[in-house]
C-alpha positions in Angstrom: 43.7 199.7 -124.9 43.2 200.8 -128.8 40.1 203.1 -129.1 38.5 203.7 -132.0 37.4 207.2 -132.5 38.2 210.3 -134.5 39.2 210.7 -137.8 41.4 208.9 -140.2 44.7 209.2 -139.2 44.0 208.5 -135.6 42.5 204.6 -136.9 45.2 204.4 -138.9 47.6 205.1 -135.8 45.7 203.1 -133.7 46.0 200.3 -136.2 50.1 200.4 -136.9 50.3 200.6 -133.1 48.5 197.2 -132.9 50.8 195.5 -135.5 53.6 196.3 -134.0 52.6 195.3 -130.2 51.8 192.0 -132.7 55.1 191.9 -133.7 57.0 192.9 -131.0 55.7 189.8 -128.5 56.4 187.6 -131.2 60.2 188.6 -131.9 63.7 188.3 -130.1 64.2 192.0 -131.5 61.5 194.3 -130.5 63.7 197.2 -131.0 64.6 196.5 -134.4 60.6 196.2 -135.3 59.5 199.2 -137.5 56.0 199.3 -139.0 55.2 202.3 -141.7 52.1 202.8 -143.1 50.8 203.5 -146.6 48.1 205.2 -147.1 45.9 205.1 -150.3 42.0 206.3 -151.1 40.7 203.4 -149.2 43.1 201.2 -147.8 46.4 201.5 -146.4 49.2 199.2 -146.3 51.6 198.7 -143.1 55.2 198.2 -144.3 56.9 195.9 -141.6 60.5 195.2 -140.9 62.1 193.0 -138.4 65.4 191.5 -137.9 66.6 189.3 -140.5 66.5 186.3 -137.5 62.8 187.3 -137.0 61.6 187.0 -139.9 60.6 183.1 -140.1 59.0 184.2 -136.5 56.8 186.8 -138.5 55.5 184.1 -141.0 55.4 181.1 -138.8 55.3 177.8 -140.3 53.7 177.7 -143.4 52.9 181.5 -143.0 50.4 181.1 -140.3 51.1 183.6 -138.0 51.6 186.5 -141.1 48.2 184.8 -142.0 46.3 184.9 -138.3 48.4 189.3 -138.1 46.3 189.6 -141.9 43.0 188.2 -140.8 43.9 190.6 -137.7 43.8 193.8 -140.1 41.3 192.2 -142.3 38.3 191.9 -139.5 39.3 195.4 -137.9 38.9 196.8 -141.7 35.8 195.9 -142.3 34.6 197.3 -139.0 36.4 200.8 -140.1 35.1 199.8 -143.8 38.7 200.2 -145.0 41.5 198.1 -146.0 44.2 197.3 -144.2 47.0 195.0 -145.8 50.2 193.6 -144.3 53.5 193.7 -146.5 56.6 191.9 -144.7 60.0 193.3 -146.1 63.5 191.7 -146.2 
């Protein structure tokens, strides 16, 4: 279970660890999943990378499930009062 205390980069582990337990359930791949995280003044943006077959699994139809992982982030942010974005890569 994630806990949320400490300082910054704890929450920000704590958050890239979530994404990828996201991303690994949803993919053929887990092992190829690889989520990096960068970190500005008051957000930080998680890099993810999957297998080019998982990809379309990643956005779902009509990018729905890469909507539903973003509203994820999105409600834990505001929480934390920081902003977390998701960036899938090809």
């Amino acid at each position: 279970m994630l806990a949320f205390s400490g300082g910054e980069k704890p929450r920000r582990e704590h958050m890239k660890e979530l994404v990828e337990a996201i991303v690994k359930a949803l993919v053929d791949n887990p092992g190829k999943v690889v989520v990096s995280a960068l970190d500005g003044e008051q957000s930080t943006v998680f890099e993810l990378r999957v297998a080019p077959d998982d990809i379309g699994k990643v956005i779902g139809k009509q990018g729905r499930t890469a909507k539903s992982i973003r509203t994820i982030l999105g409600c834990v942010g505001m929480k934390l009062k920081r902003r977390f974005t998701l960036e899938i890569l090809e």
